[in-house]
C-alpha positions in Angstrom: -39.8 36.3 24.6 -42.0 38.2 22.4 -46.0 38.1 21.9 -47.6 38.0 18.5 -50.8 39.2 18.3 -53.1 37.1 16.1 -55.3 39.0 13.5 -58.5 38.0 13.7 -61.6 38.8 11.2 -65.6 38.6 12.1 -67.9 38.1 9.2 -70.9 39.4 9.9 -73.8 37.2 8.3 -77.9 37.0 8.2 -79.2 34.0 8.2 -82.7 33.7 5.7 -85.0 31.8 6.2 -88.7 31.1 4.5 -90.3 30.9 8.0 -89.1 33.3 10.4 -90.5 30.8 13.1 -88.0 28.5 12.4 -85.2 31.0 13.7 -86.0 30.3 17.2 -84.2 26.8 16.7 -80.8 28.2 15.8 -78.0 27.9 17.7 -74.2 28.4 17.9 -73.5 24.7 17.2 -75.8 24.5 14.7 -74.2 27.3 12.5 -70.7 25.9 13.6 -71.4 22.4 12.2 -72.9 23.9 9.3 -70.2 26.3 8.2 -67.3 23.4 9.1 -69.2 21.1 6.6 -69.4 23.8 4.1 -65.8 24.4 4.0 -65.1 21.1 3.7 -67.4 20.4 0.7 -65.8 23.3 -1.0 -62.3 23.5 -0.3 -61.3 19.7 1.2 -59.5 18.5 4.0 -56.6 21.3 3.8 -59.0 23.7 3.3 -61.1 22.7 6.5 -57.7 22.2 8.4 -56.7 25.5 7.7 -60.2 27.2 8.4 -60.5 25.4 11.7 -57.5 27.4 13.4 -59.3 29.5 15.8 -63.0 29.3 14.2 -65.6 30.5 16.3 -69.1 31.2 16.3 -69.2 34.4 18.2 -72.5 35.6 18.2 -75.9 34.3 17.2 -79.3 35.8 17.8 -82.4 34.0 16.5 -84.6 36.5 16.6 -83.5 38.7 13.8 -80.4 35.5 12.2 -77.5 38.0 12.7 -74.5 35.6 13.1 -70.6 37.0 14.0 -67.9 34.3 12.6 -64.5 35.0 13.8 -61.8 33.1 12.0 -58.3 33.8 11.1 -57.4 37.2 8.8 -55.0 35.1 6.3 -58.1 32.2 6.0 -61.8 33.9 6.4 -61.8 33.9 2.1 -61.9 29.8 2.8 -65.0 30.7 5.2 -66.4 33.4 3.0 -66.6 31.5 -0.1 -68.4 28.4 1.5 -70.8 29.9 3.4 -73.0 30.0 -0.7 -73.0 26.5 -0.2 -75.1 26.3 2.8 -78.7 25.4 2.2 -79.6 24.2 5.7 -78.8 23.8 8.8 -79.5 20.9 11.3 -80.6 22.0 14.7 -82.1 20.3 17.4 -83.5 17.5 15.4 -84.8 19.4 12.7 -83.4 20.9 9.0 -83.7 24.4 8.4 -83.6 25.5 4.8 -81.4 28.5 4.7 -78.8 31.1 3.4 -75.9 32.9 4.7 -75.9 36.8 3.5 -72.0 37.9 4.5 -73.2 41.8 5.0 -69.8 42.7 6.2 -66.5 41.7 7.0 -64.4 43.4 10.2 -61.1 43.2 12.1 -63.2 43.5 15.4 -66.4 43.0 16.6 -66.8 46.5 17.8 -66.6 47.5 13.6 -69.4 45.1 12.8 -71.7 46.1 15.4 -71.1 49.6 14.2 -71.7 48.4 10.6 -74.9 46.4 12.1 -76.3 49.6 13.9 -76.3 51.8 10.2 -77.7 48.6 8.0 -80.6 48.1 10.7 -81.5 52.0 10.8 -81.2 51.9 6.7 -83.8 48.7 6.9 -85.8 50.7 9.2 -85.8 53.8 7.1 -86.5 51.7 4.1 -89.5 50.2 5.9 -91.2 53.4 6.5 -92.8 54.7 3.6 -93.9 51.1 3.0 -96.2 51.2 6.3 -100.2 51.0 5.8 -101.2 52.8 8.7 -99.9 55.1 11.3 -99.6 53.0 14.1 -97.3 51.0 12.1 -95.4 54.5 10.7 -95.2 55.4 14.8 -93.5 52.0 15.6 -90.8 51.9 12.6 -90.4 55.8 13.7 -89.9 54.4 17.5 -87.7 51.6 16.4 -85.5 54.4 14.0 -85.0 57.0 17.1 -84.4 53.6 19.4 -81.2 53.0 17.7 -77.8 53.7 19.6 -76.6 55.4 16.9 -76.6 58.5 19.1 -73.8 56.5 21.0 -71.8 55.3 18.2 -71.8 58.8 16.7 -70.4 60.5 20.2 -67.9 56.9 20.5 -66.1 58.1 16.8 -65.9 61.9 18.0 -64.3 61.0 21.0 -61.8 58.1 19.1 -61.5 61.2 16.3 -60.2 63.5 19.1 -58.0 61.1 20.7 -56.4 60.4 16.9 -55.6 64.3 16.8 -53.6 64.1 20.2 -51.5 61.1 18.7 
């Protein structure tokens, strides 16, 4: 008996919102019901069917709306494409007018949290000349040399070295 490995992919989204307040009340069921509905709106039945095989809200943080979708490799285009249809999402008794941004699409998790780690230092680096003081410029300048890029950077060299002895 043989195993098949399942191909996964992990969309990485951001969640925007008008009131960044109203982030605290996300959650993965929330974002799960939303998406499913979405799907369904746009692509039917079949096209929910087919999207529901191994769906899962990995990964949700409501302080900063970063959301990690894991879903099949032959049907995250179904996903993908519905997610411009969501304008809200219904949490804990309340509607949230929102967006999905899909910032990047992976075959693990490990690749988007890489991907993750360079868009937040770009934002940060982005956010630095627009600072009005300089106790604002030292806290972007904390929050750039914060980053575990440092990590990630000494994580490729080693998978780089372990290609070469293949």
């Amino acid at each position: 008996m043989s195993m098949v490995r399942l191909k996964a992919r992990y969309l990485l989204c951001e969640i925007g919102v008008s009131e960044p307040a109203s982030l605290q009340l996300l959650d993965e069921r929330a974002v799960y019901t939303a998406v499913k509905a979405a799907v369904c709106r746009a692509h039917g039945d079949y096209g929910a069917a087919l999207s529901s095989i191994s769906f899962a809200v990995k990964y949700v943080n409501a302080h900063t709306g970063v959301v990690f979708l894991r879903c099949r490799k032959r049907y995250y285009r179904l996903i993908w494409s519905a997610l411009a249809f969501i304008t809200s999402l219904d949490s804990r008794g309340k509607k949230i007018p929102c967006f999905f941004n899909c910032l990047h699409v992976g075959g693990t998790i490990r690749t988007c949290q890489k991907f993750l780690i360079r868009y937040n230092t770009e934002q940060l680096h982005r956010m630095l000349p627009r600072c009005r003081n300089e106790a604002e410029r030292l806290e972007v300048q904390k929050a750039v040399r914060s980053c575990s890029l440092k990590c990630t950077r000494r994580e490729e060299e080693e998978e780089d070295e372990w290609d070469e002895d293949k």
